[in-house]
N, C-alpha and C positions, 0 to 999 in steps of 0.2 A: 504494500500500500504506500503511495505516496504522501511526502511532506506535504502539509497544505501549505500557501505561500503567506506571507504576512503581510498586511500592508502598511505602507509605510509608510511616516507623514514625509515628505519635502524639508530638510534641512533647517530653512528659515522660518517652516508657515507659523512655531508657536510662536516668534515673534511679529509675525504679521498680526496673528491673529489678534493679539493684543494690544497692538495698533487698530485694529479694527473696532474690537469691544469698549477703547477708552472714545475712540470719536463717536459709537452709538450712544453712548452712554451721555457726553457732551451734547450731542443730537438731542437727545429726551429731556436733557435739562432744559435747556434753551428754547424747547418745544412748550414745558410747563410753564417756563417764568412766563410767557408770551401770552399765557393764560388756554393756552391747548385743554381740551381733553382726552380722557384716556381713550374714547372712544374714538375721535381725532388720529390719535397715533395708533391705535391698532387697524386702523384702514376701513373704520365708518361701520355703519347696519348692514350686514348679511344680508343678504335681500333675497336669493337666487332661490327658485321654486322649481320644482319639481316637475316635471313633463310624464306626468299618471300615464297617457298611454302610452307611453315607452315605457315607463315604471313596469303597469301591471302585465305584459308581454313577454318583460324580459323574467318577473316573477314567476311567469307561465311555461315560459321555455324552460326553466329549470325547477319544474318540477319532479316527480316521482317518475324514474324508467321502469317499466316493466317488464 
């Protein structure tokens, strides 16, 4: 049986990445002082509805094989 292989981060990226998380974090500040809301920063009302007859079709299709 074969070794599985590992993956493996990129050299630099936990330093990037931590450049990265200190400018969102600056982002959100600067977001609130402005007087944002959470709902604002999390990208608004979910809105997206559902298309029932593709819904229930696709529930149909995968029904019981006999």
């Amino acid at each position: 049986m074969a070794r599985k292989r590992k993956h493996r981060r990129a050299p630099g990226s936990a330093r990037h990445m931590a450049n990265v998380k200190a400018q969102r974090g600056l982002d959100r500040e600067k977001h609130f002082s402005e007087g944002g809301t959470l709902v604002a920063w999390m990208g608004g009302p979910h809105t997206k509805t559902k298309n029932m007859r593709a819904w229930e079709n696709k529930r149909r299709a995968r029904g019981r094989v006999q």
